[in-house]
PDBQT receptor file of N, H, CA, C and O in Angstrom, charges set to zero:
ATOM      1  N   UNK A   1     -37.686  -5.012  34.359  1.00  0.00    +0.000 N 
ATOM      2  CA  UNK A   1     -36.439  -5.669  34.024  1.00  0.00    +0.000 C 
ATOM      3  C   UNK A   1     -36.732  -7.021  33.402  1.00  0.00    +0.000 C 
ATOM      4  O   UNK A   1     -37.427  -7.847  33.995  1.00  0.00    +0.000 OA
ATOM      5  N   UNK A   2     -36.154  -7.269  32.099  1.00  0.00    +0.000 N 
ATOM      6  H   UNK A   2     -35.590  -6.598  31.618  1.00  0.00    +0.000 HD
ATOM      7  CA  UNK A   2     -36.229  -8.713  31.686  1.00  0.00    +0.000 C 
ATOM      8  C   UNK A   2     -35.324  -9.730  31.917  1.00  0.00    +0.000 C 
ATOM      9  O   UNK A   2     -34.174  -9.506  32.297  1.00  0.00    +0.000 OA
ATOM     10  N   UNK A   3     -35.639 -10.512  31.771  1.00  0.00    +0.000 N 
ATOM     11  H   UNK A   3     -36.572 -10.693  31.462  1.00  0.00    +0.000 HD
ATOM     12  CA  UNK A   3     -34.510 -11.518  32.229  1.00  0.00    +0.000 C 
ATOM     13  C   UNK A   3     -34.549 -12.788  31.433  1.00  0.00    +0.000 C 
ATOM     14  O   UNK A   3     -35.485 -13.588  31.413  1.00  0.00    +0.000 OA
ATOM     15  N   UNK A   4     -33.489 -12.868  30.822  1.00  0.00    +0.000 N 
ATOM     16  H   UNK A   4     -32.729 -12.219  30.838  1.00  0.00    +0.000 HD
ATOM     17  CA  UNK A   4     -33.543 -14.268  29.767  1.00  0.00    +0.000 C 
ATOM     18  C   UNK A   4     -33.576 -15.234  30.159  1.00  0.00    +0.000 C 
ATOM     19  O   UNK A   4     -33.553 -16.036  29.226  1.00  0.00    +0.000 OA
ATOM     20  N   UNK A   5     -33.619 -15.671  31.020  1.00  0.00    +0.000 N 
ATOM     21  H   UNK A   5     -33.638 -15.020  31.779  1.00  0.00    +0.000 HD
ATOM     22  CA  UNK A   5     -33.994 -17.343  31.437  1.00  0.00    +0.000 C 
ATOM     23  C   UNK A   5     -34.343 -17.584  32.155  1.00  0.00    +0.000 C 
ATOM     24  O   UNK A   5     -34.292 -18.752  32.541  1.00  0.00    +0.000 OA
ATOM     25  N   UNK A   6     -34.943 -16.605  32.823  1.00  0.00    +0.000 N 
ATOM     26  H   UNK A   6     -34.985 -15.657  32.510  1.00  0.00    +0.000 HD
ATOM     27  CA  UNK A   6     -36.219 -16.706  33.492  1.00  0.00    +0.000 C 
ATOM     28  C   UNK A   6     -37.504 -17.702  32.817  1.00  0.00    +0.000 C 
ATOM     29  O   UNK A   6     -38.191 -17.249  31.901  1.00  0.00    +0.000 OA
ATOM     30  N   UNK A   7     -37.751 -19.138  33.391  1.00  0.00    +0.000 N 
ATOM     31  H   UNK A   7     -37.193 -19.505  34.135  1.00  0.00    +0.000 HD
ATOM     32  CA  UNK A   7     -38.647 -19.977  32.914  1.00  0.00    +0.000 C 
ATOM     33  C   UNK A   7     -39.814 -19.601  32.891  1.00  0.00    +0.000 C 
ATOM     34  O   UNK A   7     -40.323 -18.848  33.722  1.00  0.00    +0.000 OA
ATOM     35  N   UNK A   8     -40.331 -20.064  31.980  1.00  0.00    +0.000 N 
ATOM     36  H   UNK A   8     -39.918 -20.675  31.305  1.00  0.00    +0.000 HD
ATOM     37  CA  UNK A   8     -42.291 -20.033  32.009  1.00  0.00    +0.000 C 
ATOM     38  C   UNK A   8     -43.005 -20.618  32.564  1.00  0.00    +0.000 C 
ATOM     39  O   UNK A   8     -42.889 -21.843  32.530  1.00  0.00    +0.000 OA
ATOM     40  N   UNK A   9     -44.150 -19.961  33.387  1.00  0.00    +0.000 N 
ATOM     41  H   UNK A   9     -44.244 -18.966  33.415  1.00  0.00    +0.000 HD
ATOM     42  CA  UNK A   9     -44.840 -20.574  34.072  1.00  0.00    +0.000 C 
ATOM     43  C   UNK A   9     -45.427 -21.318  33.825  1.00  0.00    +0.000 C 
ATOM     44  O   UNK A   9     -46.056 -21.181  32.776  1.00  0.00    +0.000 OA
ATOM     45  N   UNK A  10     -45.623 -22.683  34.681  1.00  0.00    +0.000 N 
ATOM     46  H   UNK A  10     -45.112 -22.794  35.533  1.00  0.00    +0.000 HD
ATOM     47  CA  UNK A  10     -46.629 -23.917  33.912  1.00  0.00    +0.000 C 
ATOM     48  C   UNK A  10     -47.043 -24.699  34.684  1.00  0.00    +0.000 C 
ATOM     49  O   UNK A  10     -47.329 -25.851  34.359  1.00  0.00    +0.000 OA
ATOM     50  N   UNK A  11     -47.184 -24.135  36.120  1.00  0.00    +0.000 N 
ATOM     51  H   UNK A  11     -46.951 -23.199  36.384  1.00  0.00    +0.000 HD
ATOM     52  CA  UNK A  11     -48.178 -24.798  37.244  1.00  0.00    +0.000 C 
ATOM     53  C   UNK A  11     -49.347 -24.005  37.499  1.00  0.00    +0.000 C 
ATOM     54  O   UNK A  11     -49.654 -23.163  36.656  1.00  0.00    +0.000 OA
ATOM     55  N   UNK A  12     -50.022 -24.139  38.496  1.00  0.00    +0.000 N 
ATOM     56  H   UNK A  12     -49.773 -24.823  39.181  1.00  0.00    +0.000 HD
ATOM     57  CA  UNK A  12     -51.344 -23.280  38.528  1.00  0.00    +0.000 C 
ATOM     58  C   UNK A  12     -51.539 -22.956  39.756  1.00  0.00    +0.000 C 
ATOM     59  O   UNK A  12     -51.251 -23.758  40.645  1.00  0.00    +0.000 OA
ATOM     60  N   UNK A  13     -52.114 -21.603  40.067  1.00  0.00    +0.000 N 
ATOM     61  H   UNK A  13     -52.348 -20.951  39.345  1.00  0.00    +0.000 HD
ATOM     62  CA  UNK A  13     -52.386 -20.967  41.637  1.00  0.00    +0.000 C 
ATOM     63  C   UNK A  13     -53.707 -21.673  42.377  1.00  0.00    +0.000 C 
ATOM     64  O   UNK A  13     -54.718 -21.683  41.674  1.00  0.00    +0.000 OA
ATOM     65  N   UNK A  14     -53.813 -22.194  43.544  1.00  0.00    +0.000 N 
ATOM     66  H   UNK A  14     -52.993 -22.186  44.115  1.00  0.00    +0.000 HD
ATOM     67  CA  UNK A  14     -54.695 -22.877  44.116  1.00  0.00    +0.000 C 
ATOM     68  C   UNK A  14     -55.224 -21.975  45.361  1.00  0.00    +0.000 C 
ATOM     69  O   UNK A  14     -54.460 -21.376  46.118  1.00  0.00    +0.000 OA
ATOM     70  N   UNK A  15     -56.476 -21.966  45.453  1.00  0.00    +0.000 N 
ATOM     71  H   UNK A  15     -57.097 -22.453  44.838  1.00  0.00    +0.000 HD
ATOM     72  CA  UNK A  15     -57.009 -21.560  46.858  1.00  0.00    +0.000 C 
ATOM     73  C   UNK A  15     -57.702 -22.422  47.081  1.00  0.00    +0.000 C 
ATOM     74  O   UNK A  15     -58.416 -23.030  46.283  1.00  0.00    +0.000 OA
ATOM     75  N   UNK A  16     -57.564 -22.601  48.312  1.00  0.00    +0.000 N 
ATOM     76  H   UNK A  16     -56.984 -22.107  48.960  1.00  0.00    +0.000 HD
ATOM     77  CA  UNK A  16     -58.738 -23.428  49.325  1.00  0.00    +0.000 C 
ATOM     78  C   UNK A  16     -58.524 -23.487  50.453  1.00  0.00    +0.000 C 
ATOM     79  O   UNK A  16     -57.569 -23.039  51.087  1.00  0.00    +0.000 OA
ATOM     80  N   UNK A  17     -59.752 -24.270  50.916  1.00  0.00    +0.000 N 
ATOM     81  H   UNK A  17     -60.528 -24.634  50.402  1.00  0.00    +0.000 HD
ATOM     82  CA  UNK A  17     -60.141 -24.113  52.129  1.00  0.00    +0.000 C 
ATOM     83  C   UNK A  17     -60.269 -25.559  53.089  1.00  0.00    +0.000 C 
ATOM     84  O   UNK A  17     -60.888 -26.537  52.668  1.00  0.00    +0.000 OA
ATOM     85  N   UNK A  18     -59.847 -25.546  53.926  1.00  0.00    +0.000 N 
ATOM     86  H   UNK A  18     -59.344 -24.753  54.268  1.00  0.00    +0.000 HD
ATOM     87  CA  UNK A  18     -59.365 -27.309  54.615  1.00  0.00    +0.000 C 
ATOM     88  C   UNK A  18     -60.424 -26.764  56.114  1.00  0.00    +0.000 C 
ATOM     89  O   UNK A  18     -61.127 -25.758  56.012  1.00  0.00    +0.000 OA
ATOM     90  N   UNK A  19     -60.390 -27.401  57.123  1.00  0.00    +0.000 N 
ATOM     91  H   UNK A  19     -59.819 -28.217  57.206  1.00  0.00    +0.000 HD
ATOM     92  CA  UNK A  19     -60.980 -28.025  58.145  1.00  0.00    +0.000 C 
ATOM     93  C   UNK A  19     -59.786 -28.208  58.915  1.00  0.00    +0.000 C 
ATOM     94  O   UNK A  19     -59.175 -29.259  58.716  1.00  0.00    +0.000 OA
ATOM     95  N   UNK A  20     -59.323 -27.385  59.769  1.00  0.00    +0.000 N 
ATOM     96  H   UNK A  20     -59.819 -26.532  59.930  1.00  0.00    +0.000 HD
ATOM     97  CA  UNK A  20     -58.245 -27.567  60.747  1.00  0.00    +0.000 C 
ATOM     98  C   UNK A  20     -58.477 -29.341  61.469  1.00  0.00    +0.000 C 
ATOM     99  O   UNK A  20     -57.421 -29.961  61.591  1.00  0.00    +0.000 OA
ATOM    100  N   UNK A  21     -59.053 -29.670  61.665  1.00  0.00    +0.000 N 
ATOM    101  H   UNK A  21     -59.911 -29.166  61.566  1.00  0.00    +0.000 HD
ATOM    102  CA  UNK A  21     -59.209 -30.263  62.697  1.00  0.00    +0.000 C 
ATOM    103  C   UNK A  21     -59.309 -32.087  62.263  1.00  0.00    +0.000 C 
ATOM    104  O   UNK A  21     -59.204 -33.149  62.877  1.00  0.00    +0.000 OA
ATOM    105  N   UNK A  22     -59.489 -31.790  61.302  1.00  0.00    +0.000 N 
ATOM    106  H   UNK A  22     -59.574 -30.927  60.804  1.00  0.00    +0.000 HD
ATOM    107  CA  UNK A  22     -59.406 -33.061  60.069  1.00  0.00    +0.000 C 
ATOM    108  C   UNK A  22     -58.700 -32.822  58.617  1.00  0.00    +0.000 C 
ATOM    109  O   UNK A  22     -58.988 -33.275  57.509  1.00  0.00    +0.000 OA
ATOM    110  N   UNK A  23     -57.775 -32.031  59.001  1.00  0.00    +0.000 N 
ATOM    111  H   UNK A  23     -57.542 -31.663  59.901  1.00  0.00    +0.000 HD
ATOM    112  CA  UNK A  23     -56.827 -31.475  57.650  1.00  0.00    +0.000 C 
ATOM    113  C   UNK A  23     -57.441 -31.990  56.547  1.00  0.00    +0.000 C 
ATOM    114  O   UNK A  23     -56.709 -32.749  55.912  1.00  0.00    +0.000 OA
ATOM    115  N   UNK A  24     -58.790 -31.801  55.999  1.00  0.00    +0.000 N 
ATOM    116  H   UNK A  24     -59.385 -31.185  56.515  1.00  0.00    +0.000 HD
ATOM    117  CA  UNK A  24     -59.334 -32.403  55.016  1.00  0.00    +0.000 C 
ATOM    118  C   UNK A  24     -59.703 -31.434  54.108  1.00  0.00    +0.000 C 
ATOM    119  O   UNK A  24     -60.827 -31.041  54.420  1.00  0.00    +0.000 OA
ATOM    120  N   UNK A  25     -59.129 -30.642  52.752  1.00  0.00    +0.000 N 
ATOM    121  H   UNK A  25     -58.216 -30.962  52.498  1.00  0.00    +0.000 HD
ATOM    122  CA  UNK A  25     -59.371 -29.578  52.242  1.00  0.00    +0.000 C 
ATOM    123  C   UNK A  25     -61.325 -30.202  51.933  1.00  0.00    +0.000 C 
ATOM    124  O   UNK A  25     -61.690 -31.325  51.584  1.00  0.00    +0.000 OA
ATOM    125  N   UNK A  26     -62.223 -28.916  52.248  1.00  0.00    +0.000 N 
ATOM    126  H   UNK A  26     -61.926 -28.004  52.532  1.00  0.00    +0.000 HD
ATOM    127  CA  UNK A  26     -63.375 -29.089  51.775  1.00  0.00    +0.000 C 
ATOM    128  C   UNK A  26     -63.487 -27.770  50.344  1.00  0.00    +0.000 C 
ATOM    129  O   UNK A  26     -64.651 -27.864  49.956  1.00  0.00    +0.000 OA
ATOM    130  N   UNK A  27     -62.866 -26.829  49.616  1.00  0.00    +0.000 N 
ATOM    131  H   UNK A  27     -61.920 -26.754  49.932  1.00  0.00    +0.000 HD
ATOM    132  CA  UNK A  27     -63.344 -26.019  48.950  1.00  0.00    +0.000 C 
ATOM    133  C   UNK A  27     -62.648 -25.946  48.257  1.00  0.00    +0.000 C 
ATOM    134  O   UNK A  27     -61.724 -25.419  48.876  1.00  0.00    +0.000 OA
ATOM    135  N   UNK A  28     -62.248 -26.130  47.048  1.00  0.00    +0.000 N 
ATOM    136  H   UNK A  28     -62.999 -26.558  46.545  1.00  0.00    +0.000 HD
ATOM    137  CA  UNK A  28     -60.846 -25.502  46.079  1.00  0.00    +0.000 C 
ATOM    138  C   UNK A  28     -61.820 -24.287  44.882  1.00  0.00    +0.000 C 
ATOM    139  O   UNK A  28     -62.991 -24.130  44.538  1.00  0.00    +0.000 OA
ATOM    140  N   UNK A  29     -60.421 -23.627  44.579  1.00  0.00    +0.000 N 
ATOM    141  H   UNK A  29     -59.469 -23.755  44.858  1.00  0.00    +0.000 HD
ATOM    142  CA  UNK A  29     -60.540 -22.618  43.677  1.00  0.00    +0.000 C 
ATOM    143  C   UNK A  29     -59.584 -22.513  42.785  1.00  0.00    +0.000 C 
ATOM    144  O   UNK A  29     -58.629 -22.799  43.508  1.00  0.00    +0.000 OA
ATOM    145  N   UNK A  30     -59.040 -22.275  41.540  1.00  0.00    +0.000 N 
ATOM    146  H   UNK A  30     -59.815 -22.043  40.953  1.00  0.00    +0.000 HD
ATOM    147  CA  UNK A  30     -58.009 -22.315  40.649  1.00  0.00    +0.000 C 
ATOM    148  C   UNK A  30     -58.158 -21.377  40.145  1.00  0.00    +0.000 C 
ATOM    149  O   UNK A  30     -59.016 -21.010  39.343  1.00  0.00    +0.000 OA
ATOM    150  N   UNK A  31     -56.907 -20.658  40.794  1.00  0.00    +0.000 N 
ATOM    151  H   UNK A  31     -56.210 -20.957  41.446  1.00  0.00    +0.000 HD
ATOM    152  CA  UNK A  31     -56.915 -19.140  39.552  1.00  0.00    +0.000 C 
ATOM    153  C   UNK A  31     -56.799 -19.422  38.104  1.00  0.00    +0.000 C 
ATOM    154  O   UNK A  31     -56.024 -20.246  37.620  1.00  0.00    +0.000 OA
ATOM    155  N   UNK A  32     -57.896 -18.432  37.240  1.00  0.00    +0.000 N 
ATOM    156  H   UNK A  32     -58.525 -17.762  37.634  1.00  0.00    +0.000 HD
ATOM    157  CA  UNK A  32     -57.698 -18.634  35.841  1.00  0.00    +0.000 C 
ATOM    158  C   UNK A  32     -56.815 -17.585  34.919  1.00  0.00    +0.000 C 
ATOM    159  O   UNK A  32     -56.505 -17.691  33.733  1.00  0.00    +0.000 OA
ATOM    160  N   UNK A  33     -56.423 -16.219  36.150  1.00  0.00    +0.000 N 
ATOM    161  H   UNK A  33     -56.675 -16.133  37.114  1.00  0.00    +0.000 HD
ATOM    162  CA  UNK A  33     -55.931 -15.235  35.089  1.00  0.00    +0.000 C 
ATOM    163  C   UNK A  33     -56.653 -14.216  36.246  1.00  0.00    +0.000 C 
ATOM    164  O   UNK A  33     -57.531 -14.345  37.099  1.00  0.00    +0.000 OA
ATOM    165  N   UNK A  34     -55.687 -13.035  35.731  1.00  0.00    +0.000 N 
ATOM    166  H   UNK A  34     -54.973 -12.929  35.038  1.00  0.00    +0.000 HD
ATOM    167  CA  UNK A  34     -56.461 -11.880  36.146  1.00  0.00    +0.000 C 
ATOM    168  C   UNK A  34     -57.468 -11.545  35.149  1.00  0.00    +0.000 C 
ATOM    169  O   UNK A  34     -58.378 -12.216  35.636  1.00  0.00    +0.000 OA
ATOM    170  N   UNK A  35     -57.963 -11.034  34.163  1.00  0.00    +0.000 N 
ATOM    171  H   UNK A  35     -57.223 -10.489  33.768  1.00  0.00    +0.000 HD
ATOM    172  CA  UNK A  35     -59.003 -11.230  33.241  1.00  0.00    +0.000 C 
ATOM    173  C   UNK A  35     -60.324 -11.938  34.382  1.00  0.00    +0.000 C 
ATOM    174  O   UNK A  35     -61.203 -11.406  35.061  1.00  0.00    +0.000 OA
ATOM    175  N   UNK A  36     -59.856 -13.535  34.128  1.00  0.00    +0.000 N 
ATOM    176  H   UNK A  36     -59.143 -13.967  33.576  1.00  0.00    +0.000 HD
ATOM    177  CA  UNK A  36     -61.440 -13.642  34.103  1.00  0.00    +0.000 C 
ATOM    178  C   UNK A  36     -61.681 -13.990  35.855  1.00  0.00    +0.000 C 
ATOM    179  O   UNK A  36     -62.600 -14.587  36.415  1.00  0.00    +0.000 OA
ATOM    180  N   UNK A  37     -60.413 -13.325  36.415  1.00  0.00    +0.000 N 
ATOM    181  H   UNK A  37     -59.667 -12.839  35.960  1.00  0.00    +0.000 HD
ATOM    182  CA  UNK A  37     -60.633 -13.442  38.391  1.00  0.00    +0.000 C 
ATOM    183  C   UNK A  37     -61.475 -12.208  38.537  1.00  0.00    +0.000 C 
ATOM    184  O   UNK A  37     -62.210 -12.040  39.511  1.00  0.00    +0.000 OA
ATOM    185  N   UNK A  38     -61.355 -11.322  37.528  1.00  0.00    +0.000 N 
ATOM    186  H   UNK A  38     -60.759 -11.458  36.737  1.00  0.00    +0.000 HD
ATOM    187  CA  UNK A  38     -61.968  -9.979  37.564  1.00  0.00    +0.000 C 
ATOM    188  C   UNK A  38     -63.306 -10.177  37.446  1.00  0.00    +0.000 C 
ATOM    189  O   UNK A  38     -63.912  -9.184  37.847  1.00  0.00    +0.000 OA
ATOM    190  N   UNK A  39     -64.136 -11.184  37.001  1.00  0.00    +0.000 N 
ATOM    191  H   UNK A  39     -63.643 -11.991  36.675  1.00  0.00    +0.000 HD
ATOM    192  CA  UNK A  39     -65.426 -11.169  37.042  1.00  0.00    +0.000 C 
ATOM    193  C   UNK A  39     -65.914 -11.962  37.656  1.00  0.00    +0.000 C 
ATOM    194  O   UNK A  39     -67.136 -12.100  37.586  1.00  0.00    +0.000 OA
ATOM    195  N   UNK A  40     -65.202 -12.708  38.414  1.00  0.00    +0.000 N 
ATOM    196  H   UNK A  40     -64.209 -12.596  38.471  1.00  0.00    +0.000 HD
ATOM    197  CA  UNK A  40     -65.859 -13.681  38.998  1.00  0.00    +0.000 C 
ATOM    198  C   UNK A  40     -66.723 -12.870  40.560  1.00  0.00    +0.000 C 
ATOM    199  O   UNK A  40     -66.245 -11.737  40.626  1.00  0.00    +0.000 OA
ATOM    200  N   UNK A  41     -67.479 -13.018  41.424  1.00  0.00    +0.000 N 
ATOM    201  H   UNK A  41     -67.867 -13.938  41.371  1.00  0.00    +0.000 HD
ATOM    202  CA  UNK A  41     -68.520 -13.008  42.146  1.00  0.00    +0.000 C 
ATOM    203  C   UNK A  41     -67.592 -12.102  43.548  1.00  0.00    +0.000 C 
ATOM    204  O   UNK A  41     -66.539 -12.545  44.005  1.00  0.00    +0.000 OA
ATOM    205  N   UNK A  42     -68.212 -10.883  44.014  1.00  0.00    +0.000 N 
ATOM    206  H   UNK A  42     -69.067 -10.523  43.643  1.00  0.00    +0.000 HD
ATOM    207  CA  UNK A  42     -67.254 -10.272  44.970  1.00  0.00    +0.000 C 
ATOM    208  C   UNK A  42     -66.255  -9.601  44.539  1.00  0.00    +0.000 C 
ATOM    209  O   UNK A  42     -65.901  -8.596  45.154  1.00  0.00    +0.000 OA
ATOM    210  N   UNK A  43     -65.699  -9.954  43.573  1.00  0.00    +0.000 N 
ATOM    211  H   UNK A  43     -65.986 -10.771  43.073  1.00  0.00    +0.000 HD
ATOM    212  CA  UNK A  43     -64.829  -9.147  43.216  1.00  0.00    +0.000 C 
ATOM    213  C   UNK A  43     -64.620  -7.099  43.038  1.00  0.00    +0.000 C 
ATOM    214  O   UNK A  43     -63.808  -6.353  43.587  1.00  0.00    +0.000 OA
ATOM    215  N   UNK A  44     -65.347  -6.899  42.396  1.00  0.00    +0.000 N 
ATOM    216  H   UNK A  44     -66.007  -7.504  41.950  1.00  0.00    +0.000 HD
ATOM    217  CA  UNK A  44     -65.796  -5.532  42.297  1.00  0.00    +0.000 C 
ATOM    218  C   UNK A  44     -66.033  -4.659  43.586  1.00  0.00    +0.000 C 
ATOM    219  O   UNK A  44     -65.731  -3.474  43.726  1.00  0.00    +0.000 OA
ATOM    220  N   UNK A  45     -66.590  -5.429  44.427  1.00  0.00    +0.000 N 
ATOM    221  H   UNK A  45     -66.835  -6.392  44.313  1.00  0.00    +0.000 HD
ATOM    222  CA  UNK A  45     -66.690  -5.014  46.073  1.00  0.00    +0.000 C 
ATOM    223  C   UNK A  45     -65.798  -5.028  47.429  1.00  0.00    +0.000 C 
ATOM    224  O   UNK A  45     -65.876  -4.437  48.506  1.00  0.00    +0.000 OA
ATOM    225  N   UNK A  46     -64.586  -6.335  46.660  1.00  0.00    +0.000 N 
ATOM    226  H   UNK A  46     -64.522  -6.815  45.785  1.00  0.00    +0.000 HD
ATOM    227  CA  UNK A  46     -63.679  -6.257  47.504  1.00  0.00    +0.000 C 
ATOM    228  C   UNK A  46     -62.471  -6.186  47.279  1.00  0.00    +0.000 C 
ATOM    229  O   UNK A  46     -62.100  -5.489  46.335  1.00  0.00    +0.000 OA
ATOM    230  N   UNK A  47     -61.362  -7.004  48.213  1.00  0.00    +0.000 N 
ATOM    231  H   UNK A  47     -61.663  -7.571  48.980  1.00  0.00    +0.000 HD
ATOM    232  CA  UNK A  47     -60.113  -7.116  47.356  1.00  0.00    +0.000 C 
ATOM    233  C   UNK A  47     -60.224  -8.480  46.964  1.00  0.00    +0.000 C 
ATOM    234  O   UNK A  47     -61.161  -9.237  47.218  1.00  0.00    +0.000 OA
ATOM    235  N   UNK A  48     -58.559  -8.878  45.933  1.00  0.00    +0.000 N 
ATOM    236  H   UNK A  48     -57.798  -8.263  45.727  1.00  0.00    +0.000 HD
ATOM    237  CA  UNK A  48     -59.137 -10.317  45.780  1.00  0.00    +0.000 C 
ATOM    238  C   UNK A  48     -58.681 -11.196  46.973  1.00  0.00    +0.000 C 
ATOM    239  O   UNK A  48     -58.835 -12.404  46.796  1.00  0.00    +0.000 OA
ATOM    240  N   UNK A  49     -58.341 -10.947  47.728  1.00  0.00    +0.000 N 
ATOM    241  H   UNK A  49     -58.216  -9.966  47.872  1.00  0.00    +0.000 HD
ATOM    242  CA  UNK A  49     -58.235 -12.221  48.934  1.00  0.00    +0.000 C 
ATOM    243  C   UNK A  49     -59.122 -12.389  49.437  1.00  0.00    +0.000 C 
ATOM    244  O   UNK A  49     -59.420 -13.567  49.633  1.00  0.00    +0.000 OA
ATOM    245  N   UNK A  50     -60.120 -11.226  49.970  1.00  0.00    +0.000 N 
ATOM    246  H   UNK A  50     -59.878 -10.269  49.811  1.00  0.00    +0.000 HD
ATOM    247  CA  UNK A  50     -61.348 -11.151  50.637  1.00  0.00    +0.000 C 
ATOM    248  C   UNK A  50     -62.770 -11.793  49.788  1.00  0.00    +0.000 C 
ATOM    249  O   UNK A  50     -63.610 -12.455  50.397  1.00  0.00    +0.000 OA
ATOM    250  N   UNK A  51     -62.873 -11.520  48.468  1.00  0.00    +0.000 N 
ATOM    251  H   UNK A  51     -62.190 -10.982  47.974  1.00  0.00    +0.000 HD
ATOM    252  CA  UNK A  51     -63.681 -12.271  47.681  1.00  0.00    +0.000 C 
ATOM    253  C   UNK A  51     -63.760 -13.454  47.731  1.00  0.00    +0.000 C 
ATOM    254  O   UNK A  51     -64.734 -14.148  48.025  1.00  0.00    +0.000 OA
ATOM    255  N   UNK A  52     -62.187 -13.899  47.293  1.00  0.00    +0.000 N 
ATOM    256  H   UNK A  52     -61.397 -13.335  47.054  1.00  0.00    +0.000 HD
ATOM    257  CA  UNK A  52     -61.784 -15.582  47.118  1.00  0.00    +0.000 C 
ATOM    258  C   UNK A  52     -62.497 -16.212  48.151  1.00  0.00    +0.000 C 
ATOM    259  O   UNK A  52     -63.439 -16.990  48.003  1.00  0.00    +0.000 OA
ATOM    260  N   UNK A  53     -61.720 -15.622  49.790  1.00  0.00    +0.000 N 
ATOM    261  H   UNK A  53     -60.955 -14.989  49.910  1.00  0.00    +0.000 HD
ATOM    262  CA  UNK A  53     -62.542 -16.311  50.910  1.00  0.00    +0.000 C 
ATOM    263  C   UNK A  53     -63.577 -16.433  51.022  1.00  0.00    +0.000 C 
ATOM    264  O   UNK A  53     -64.004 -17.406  51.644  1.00  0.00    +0.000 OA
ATOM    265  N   UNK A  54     -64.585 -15.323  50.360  1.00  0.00    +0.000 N 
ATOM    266  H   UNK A  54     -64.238 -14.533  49.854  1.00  0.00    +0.000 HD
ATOM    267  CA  UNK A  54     -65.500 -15.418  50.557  1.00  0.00    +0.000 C 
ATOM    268  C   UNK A  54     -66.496 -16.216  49.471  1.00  0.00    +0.000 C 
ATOM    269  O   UNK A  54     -67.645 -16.535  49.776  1.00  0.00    +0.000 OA
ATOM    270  N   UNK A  55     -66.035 -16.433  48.457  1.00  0.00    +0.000 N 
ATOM    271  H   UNK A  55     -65.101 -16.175  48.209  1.00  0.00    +0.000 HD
ATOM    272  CA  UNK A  55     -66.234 -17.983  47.160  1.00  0.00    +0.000 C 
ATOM    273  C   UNK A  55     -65.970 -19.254  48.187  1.00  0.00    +0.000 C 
ATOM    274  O   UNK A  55     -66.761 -20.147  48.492  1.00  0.00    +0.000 OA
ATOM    275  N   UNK A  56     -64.886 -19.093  48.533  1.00  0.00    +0.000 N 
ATOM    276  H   UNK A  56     -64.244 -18.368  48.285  1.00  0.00    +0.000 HD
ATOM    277  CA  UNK A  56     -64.823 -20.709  49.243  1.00  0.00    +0.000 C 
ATOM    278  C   UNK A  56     -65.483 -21.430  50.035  1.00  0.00    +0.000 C 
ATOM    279  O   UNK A  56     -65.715 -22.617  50.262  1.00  0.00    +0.000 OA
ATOM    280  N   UNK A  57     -65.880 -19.802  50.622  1.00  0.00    +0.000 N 
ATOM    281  H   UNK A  57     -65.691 -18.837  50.437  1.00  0.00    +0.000 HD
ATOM    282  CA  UNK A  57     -66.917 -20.275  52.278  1.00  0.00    +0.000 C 
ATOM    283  C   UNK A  57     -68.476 -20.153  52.200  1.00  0.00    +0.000 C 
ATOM    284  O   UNK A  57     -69.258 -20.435  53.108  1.00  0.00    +0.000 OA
ATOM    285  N   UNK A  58     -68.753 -19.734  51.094  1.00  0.00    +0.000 N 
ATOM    286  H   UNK A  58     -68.118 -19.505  50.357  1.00  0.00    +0.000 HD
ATOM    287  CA  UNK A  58     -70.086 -19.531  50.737  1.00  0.00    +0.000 C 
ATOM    288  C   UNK A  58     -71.066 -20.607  50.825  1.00  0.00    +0.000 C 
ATOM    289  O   UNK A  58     -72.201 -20.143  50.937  1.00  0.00    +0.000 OA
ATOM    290  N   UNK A  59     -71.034 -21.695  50.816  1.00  0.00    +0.000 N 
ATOM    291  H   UNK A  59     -70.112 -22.072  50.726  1.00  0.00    +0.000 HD
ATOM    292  CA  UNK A  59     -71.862 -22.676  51.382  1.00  0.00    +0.000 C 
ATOM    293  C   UNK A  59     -72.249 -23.320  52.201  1.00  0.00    +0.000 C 
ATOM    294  O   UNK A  59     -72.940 -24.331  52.321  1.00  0.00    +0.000 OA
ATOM    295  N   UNK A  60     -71.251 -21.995  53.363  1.00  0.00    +0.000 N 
ATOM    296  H   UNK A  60     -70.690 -21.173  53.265  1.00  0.00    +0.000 HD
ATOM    297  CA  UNK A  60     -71.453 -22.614  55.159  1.00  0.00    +0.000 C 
ATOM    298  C   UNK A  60     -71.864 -21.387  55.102  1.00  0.00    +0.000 C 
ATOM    299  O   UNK A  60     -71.483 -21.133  56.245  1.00  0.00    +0.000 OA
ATOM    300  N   UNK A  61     -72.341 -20.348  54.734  1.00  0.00    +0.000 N 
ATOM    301  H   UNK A  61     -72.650 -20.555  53.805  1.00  0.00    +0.000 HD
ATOM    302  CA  UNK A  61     -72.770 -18.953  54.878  1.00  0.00    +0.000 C 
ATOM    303  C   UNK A  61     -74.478 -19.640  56.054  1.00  0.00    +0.000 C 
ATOM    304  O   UNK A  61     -75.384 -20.422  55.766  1.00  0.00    +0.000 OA
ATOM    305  N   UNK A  62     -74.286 -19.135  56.857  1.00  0.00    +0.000 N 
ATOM    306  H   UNK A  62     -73.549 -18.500  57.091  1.00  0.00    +0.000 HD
ATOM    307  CA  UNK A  62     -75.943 -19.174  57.727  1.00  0.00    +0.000 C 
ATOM    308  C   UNK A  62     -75.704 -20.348  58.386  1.00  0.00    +0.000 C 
ATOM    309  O   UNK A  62     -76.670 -20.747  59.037  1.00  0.00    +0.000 OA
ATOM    310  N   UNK A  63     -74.827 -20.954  58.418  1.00  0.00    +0.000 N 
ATOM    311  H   UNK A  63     -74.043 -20.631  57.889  1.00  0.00    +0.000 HD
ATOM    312  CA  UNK A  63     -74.981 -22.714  59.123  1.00  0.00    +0.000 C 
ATOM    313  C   UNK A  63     -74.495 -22.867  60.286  1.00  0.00    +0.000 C 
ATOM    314  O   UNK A  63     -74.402 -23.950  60.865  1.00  0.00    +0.000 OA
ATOM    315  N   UNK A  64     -73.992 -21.309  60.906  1.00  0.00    +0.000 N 
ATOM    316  H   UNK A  64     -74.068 -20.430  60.436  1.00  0.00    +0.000 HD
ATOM    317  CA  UNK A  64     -73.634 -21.669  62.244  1.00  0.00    +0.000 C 
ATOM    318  C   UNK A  64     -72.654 -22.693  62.536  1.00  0.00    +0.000 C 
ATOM    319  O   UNK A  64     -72.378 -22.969  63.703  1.00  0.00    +0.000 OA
TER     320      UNK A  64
């Protein structure tokens, strides 16, 4: 269904990742598009929520 005045989008989708405990975001991500979310890392193996998380958190991977 189309809809005529329906506005154009012109903000941007954000993921990240904060620190409960010091509400201090430590990880951001900015969706660029489906296109090029499709190649980014995990993707192919998972879904995209599960990838994303797993982009964000990847540098506490092993740190206990």
């Amino acid at each position: 269904m189309k809809i005529r005045k329906k506005p154009e989008g012109v903000g941007y989708e954000i993921k990240n990742a904060a620190d409960s405990s010091s509400n201090i975001m430590i990880q951001i991500e900015i969706n660029k598009g489906k296109d090029v979310m499709q190649t980014k890392k995990w993707q192919a193996e998972f879904d995209a929520g599960t990838a994303t998380a797993l982009r964000l958190l990847e540098p506490w991977f092993g740190s206990n």
